[in-house]
C-alpha positions as a printed Julia matrix, in Angstrom:
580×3 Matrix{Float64}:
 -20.89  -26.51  -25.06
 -18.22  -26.65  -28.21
 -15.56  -28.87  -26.81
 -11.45  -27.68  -26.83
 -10.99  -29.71  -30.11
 -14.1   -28.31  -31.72
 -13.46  -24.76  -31.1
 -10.02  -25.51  -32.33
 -11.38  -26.73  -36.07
 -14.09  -24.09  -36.3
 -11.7   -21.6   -35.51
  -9.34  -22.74  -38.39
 -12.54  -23.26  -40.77
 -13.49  -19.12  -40.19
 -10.06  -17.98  -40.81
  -9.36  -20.14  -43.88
 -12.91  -19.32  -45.56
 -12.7   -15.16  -44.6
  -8.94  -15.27  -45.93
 -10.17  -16.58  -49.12
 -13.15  -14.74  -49.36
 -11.18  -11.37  -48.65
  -8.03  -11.88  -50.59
 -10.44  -12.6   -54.02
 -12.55   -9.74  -53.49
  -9.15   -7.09  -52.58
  -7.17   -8.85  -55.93
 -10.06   -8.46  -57.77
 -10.85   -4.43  -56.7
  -7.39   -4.01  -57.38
  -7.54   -6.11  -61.01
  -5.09   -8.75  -60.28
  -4.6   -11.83  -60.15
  -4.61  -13.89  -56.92
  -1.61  -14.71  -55.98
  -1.45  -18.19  -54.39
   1.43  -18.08  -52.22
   0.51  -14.94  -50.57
  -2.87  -16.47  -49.95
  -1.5   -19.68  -48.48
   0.76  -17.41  -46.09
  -1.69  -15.33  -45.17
  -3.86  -18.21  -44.05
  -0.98  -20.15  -42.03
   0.24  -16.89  -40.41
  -3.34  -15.76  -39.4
  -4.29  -19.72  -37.94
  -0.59  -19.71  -36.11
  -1.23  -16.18  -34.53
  -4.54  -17.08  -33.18
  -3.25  -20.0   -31.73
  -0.24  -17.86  -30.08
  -0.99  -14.85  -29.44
  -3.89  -14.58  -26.52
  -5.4   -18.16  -27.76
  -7.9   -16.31  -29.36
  -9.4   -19.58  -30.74
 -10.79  -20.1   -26.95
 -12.49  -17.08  -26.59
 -16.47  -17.11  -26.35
 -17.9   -15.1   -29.17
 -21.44  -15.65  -27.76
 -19.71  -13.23  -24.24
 -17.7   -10.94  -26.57
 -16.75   -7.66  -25.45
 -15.16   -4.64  -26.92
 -11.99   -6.3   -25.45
 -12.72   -9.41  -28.11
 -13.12   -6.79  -31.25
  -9.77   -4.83  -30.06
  -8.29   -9.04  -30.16
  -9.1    -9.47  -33.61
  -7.29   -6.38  -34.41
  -4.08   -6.84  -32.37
  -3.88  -10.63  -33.47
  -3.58   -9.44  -37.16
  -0.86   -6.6   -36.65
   1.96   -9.07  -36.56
   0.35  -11.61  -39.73
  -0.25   -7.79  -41.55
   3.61   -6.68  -40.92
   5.39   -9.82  -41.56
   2.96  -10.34  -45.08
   3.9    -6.83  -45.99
   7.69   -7.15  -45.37
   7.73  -10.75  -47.28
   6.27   -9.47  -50.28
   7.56   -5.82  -49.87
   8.33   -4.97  -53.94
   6.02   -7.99  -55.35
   2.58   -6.91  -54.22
   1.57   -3.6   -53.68
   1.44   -2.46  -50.28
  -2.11   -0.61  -50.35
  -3.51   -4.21  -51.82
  -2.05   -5.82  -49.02
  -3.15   -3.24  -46.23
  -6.86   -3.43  -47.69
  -6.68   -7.12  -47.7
  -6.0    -6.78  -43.89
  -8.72   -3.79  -42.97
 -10.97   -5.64  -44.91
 -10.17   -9.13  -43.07
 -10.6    -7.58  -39.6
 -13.59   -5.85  -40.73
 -15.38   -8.62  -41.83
 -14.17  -11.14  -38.94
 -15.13   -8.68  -36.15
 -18.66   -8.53  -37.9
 -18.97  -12.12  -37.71
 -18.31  -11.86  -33.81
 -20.59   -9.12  -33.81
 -23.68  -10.93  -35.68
 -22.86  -14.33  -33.58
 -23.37  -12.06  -30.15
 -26.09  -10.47  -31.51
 -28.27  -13.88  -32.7
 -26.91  -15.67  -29.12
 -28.13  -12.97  -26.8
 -30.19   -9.89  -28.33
 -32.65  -12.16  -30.02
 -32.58  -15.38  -28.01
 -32.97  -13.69  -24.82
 -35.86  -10.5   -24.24
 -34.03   -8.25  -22.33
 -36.76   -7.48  -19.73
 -34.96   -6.7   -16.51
 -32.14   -3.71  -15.62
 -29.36   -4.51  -13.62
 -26.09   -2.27  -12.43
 -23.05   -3.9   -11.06
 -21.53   -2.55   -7.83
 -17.7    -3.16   -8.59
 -15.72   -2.58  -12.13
 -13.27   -4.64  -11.08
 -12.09   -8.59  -12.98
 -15.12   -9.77  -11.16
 -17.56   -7.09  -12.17
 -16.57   -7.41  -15.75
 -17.0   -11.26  -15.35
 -20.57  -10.47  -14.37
 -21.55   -8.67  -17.04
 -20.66  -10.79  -19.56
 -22.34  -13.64  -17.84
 -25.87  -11.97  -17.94
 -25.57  -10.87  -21.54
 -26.71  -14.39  -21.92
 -29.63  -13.7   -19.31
 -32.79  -11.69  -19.12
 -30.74   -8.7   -17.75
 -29.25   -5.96  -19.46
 -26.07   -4.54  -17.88
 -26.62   -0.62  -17.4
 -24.0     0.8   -15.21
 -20.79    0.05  -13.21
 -20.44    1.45   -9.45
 -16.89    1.63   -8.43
 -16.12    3.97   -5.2
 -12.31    3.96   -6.63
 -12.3     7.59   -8.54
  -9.87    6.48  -11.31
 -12.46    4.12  -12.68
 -14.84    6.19  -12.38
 -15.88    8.22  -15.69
 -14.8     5.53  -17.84
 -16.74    2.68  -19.78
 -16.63   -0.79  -19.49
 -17.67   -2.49  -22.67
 -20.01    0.85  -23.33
 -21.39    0.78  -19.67
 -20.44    3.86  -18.06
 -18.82    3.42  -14.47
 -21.11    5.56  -11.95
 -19.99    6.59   -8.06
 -22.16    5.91   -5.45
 -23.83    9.21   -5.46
 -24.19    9.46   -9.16
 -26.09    5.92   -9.1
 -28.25    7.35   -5.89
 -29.52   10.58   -8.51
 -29.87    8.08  -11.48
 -32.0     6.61   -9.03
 -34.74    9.19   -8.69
 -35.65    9.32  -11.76
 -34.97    5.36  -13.08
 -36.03    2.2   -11.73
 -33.55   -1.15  -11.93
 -34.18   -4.18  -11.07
 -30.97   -6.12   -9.76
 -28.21   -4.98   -7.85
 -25.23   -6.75   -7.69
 -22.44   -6.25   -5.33
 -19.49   -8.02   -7.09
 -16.48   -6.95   -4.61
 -16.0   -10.39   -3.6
 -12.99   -9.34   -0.92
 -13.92   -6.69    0.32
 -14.79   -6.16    4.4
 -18.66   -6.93    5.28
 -19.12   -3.52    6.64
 -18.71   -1.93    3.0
 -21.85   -5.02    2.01
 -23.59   -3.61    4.67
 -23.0    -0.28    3.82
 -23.77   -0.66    0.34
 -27.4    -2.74    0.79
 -28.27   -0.11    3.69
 -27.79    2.79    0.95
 -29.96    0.44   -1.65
 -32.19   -2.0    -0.23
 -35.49    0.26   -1.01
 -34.47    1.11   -4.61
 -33.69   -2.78   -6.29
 -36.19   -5.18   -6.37
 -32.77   -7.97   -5.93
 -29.52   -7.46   -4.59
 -26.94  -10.43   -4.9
 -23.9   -10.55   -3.7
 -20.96  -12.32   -4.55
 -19.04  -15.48   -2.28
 -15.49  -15.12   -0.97
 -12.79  -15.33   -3.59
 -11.79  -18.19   -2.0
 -15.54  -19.92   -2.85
 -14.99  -17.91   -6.8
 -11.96  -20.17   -7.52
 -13.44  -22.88   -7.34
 -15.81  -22.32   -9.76
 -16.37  -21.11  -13.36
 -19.16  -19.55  -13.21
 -19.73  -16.93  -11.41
 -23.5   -16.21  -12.33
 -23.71  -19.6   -10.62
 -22.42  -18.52   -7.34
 -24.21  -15.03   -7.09
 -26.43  -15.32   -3.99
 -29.57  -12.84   -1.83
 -28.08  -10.92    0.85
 -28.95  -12.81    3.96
 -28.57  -11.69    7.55
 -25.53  -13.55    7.83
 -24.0   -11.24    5.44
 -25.61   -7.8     6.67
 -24.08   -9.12   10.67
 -21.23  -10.17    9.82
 -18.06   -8.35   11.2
 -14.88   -9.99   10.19
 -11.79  -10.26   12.8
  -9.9    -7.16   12.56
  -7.25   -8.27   14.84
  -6.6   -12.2    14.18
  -3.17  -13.24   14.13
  -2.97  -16.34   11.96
   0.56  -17.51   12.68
  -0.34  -17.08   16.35
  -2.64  -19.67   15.88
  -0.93  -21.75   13.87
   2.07  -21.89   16.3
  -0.9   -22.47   18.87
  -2.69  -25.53   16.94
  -0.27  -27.01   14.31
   0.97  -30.72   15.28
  -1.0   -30.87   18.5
  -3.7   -33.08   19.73
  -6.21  -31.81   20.08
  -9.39  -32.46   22.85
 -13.02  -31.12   22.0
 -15.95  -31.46   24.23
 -19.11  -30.9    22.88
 -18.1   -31.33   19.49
 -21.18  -32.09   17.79
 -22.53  -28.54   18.37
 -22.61  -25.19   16.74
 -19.0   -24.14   18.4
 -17.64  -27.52   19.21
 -17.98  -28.49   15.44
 -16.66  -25.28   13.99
 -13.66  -25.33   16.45
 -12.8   -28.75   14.85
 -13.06  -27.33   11.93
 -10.82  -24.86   12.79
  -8.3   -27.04   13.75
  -8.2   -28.83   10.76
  -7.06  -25.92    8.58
  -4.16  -25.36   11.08
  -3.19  -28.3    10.79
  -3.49  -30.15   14.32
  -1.85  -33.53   14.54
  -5.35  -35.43   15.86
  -8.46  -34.14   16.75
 -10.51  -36.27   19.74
 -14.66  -35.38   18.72
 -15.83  -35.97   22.27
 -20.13  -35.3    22.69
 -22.84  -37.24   24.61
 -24.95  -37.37   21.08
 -24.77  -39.87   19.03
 -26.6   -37.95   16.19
 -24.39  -35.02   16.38
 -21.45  -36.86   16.58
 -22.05  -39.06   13.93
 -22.41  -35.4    11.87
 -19.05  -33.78   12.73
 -16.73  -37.66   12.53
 -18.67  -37.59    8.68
 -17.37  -34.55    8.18
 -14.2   -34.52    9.5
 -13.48  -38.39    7.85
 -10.57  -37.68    5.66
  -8.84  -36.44    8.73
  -7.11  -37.94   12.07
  -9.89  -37.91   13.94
 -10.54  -40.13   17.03
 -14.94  -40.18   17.54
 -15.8   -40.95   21.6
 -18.95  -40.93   22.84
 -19.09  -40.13   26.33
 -20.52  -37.77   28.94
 -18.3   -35.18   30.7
 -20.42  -35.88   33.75
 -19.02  -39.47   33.27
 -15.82  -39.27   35.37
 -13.97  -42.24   34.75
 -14.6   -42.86   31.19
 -13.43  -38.88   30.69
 -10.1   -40.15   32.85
  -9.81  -43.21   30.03
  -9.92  -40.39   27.41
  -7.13  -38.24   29.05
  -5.19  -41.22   29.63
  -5.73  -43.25   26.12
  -5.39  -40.12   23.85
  -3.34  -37.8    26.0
  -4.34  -34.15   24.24
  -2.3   -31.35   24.38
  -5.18  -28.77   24.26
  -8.54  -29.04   25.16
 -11.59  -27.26   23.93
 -14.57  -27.44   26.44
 -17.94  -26.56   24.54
 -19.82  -29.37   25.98
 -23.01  -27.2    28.16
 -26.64  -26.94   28.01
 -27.06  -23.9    26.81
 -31.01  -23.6    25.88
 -32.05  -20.62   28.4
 -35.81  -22.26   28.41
 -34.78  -25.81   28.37
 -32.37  -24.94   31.62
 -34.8   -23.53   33.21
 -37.35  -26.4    32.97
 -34.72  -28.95   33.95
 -32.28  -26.97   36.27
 -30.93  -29.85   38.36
 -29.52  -31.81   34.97
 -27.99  -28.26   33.85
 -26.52  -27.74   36.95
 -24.66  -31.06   37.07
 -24.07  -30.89   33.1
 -22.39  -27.69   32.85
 -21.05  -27.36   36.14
 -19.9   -31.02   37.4
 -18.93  -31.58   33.47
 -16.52  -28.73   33.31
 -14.97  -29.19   36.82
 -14.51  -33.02   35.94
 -12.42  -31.85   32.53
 -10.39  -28.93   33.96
  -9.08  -31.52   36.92
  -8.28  -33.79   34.47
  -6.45  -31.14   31.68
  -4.11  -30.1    35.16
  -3.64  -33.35   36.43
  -2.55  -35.08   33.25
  -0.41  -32.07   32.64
  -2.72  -30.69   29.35
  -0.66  -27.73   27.7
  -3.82  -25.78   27.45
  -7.53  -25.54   28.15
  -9.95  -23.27   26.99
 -13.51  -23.04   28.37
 -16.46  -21.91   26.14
 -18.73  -19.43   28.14
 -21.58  -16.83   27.19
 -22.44  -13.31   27.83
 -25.3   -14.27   30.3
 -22.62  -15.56   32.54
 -22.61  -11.43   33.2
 -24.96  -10.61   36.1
 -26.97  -13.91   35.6
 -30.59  -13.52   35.72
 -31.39  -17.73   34.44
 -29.73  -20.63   35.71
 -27.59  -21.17   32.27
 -25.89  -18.0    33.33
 -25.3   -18.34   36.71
 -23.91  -22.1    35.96
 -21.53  -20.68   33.5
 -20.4   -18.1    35.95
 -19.58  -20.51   38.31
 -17.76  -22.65   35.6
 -15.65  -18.66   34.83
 -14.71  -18.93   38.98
 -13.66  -22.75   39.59
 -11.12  -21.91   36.14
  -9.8   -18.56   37.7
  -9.35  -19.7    41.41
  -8.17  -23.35   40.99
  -4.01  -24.01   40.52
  -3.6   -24.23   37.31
  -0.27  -26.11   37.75
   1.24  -26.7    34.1
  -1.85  -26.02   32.39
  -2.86  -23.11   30.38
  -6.39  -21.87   31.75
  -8.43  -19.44   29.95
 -12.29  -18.64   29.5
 -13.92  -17.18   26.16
 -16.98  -15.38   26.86
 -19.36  -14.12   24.23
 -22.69  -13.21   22.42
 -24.72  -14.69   20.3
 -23.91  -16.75   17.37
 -25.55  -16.51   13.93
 -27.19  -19.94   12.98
 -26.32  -22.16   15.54
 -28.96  -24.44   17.04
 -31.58  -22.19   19.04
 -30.73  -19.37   17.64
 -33.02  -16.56   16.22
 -31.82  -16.61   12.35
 -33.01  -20.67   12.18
 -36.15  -19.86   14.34
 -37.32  -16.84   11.9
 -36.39  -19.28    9.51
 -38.89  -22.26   10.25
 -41.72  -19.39   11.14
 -41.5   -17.73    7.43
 -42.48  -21.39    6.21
 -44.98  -22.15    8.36
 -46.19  -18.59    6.94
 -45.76  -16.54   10.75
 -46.01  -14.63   12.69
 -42.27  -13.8    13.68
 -42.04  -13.92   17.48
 -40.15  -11.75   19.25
 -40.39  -11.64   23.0
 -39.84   -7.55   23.79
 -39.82   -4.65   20.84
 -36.58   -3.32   22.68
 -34.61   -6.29   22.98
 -31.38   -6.14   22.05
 -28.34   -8.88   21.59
 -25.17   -9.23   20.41
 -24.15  -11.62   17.71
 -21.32  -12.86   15.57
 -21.18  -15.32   13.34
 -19.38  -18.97   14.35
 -16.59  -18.76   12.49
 -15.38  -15.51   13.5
 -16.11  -16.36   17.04
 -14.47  -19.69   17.12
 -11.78  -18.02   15.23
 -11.15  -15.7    18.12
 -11.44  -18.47   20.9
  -8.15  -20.15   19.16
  -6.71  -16.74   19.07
  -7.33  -16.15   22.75
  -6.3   -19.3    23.5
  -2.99  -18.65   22.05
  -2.7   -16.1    24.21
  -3.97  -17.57   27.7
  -1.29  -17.16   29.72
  -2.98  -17.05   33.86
  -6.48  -18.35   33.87
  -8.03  -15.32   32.22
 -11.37  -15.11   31.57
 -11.46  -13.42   27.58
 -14.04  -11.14   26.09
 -14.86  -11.18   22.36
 -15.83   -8.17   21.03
 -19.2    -8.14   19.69
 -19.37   -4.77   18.07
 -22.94   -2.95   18.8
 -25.89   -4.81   20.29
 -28.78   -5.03   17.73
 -32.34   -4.98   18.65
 -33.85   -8.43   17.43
 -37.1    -6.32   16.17
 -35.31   -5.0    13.22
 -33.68   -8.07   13.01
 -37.15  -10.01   12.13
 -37.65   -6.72   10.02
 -34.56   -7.11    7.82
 -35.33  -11.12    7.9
 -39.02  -10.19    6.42
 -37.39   -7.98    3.1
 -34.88  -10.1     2.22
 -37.29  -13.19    2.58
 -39.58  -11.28   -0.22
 -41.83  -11.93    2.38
 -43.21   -8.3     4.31
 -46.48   -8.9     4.87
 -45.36  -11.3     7.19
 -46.97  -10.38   11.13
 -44.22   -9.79   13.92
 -46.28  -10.64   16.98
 -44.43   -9.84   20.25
 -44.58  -12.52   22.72
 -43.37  -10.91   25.93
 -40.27  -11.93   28.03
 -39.27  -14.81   29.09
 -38.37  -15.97   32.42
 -34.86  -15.1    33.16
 -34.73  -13.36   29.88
 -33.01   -9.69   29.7
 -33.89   -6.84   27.45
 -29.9    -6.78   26.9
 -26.59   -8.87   27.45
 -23.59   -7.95   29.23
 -20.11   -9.18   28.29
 -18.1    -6.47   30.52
 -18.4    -7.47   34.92
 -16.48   -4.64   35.76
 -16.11   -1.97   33.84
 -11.79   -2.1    34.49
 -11.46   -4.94   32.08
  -8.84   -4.48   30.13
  -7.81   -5.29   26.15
  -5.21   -7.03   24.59
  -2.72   -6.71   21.94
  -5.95   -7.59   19.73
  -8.01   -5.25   20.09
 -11.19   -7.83   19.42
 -10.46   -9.23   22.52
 -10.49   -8.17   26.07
  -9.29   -9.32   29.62
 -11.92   -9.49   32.43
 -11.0    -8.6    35.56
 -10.26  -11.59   38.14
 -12.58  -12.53   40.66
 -10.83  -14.27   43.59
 -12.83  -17.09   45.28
 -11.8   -19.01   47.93
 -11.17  -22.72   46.33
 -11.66  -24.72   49.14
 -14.89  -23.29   50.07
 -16.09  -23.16   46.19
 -15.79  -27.27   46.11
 -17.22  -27.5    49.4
 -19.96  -25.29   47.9
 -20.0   -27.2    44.49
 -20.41  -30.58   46.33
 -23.46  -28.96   48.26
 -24.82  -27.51   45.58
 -24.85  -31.25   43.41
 -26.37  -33.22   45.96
 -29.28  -30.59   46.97
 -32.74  -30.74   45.5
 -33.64  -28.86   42.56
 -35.6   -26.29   45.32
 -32.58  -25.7    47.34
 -30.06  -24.92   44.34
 -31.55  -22.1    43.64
 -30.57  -20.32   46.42
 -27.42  -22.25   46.31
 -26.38  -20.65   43.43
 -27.55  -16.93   45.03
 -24.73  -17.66   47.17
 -22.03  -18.43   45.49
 -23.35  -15.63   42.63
 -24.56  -13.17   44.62
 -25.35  -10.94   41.51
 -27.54  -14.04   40.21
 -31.01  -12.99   40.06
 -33.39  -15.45   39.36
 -37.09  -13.55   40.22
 -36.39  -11.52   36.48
 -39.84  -11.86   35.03
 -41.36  -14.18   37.0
């Protein structure tokens, strides 16, 4: 790379040697003498306007466009007028306009033959590519893989007033013109450069392309593009992240703020998927502390690492653990807690249902007593879709965890419960599992062809559970919207193409025990929505408190046989026989 400094002298050493060489030659068609003032002028007015005017001397010949040609020209307009007014009556105007065609002739065909030798002949142009946005960013593209093995054939823009025009000779294509190139031409990378636009227009776009392109890329969020350069280096596959990916459509930002900013603020399970993320969370809105409470040492050790520059407090303690919780409350005094500490593993749960039972349900009732008796603004529970009409013992001990926070007096606190799907890439889930499959080389397992789920990626999710939280206002229990359920078949099936990998076997493995075809987030149908219309109310179920301790107390000190039916009873929609 030619450093500031350098480009500065070479610059002055091209415009000093093509002034010379084109004053001579125009004196000497014109059978004059040179005249040394004028070509001292010349050369300090053309080396002060590059330096002014657009600092041309930093532009990258090697990435010229016509833009850089049409530079050259508009540069030399003011050296051309103010030469031709200063010696207006001494030398003869069609000398001096000559002089100046034949000076931006010869210095745009140095540009020219520079671009040519640094990317026609270094590079064999082997591969096609067309650009799915004309925009800055699109542009920025293109001149980034003139220097690659790609040549740049058209522009896709859906906005109609680009459309029809050229960018840097590459014509700028709608959708449906690209789709009847298509039929009769072959390309070979795709790439969606509309790097703020919603995912549903990504989705839209690869769904309409994905059989024609051997590539599609996509580019980051503009956020992710500032901080670079490059943005060839940035370009990245469309992954299932991407394709599932919803965005908020309702988050209310200052809401949250107002919600988070200068509080302390109390997260259980905060080594994991949600817990981690929520922390995360609440360091962008600026909360005054954040207390990482989690039983693993591992995962706790990840999220204090990460969260280091910040005023974080690490403790490493069980929720189960009553009195050391009651040390936390009392040392650290939070404002708002976040309770994401569960087993969660449906399999796991089921193979060790008395620990799950005492985990999730003995762990949250332990941290909701102590959030209302040490006067906590607000506490928000983390619960799951399967908490719907349980049919495994992880749902039916979240349920339970959804009654004890709707039934119990809340006194000063805040109670609220954020149910919901799936999330994309946390521990567990099906995107890492597909993941360590395709390199062990298969088969993808999936349990039932028609199996269905919905998902959502962690941060929107988390996202959401600060915005309901904001909101909580009488121990609701809130229900993200997940958008449409997807069937985890074509999931494996989308995973497979975008893995390059389709030969890949998808061997169905049957359902597990306690495992649904589909998820529920709605109990009755009567819930109701919000002002954000992501997120909906569930209808309350009452529940007598006094009998759901004595029932809770029952329920910890039985044997793992006896809960069972324990938790029929206090579920009665919980049913456990599903596929066994």
């Amino acid at each position: 790379m030619i450093s500031f400094y350098d480009k500065r002298t070479l610059n002055f050493l091209v415009i000093i040697f093509l002034t010379i060489v084109t004053v001579n030659w125009t004196f000497y068609i014109f059978k004059e003498s040179v005249d040394l003032y004028f070509l001292v002028s010349v050369i300090v007015l053309r080396c002060l306007s590059s330096f002014i005017l657009l600092r041309d001397y930093m532009a990258s010949w090697r990435k010229s466009t016509q833009k850089t040609f049409l530079r050259k020209v508009f540069i030399n307009i003011p050296v051309f007028l103010i030469v031709a007014f200063s010696f207006y009556g001494k030398i003869r105007f069609s000398l001096i306009f000559s002089e100046f065609l034949f000076y931006v002739f010869l210095i745009n065909s140095c540009v020219y033959f520079y671009w040519y030798i640094t990317n026609k002949s270094s590079v064999s142009k082997t591969k096609v590519a067309v650009i799915y946005g004309a925009g800055a960013a699109g542009t920025k593209i293109a001149q980034e893989l003139s220097a690659t093995k790609y040549r740049v054939k058209y522009f896709v823009d859906d906005d109609t007033s680009l459309q029809k025009r050229s960018i840097d000779g590459k014509k700028v294509l709608s959708k449906v013109e690209l789709q009847k190139k298509l039929l009769s031409s072959k390309f070979d990378l795709l790439v969606i450069a509309l790097p703020s636009v919603a995912n549903s227009k990504v989705k839209n776009i690869y769904r309409d392309f994905q059989s024609d392109f051997k590539q599609i890329k996509i580019m980051p969020s503009l956020e992710s593009i500032l901080q670079d350069e490059s943005f060839m280096s940035q370009l990245k596959p469309v992954s299932l992240y991407d394709l599932l990916a919803r965005g908020s459509k309702s988050l209310d930002k200052k809401t949250i703020s107002n919600f988070i900013k200068g509080k302390k603020i109390l997260i259980t399970g905060a080594g994991g998927s949600i817990g981690s993320e929520i922390a995360r969370q609440c360091m962008k809105y600026e909360a005054k502390q954040i207390i990482l409470l989690d039983h693993s040492e591992f995962n706790l050790y990840k999220i204090t690492e990460e969260c280091s520059s910040y005023n974080t407090k690490s403790v490493l303690c069980s929720v189960c653990d009553v009195e050391s919780l009651k040390n936390v409350f009392s040392d650290y005094t939070p404002d708002i807690v976040f309770h994401a500490a569960a087993y969660k593993h449906v399999p796991l749960v089921e193979e060790n249902i008395s620990k799950a039972i005492k985990n999730n349900i003995l762990g949250t009732k332990n941290t909701i007593d102590l959030a209302i008796n040490t006067n906590v603004e607000s506490f928000i529970l983390i619960s799951t879709d399967k908490a719907v009409r349980p049919t495994n013992v992880m749902g039916a001990t979240k349920r339970i965890c959804e009654l004890y926070l709707q039934n119990i007096e809340p006194k000063n606190t805040k109670l609220a419960a954020v149910r919901f799907g799936n999330v994309l890439g946390s521990s567990g889930s099906v995107i890492p599992k597909f993941e360590k499959q395709l390199k062990k080389g298969g088969p993808l397992t999936v349990t039932h062809p028609d199996i269905t789920r919905y998902f959502m990626l962690i941060p929107e999710a988390c996202e959401l559970v600060l915005q309901a939280g904001a909101i909580a206002r009488n121990s609701e229990v809130f229900v993200l919207d997940m958008g449409k359920p997807v069937k985890i078949i074509d999931l494996a099936q989308q995973f497979k193409k975008l893995s390059g990998m389709e030969d890949i076997e998808i061997k169905i493995t049957g359902l597990r025990p306690g495992e649904k075809l589909y998820e529920e987030l709605l109990i009755d149908e009567g819930d109701i929505r919000t002002e954000y219309k992501d997120i909906l109310v569930g209808k309350k179920t009452f529940y007598d408190i006094d009998k759901l301790n004595k029932d809770l107390n029952t329920l910890l000190i039985s044997e793992q046989y006896q809960q069972i039916k324990l938790l029929k009873q206090i579920v009665p929609e919980f049913n456990h026989n599903l596929n066994r």
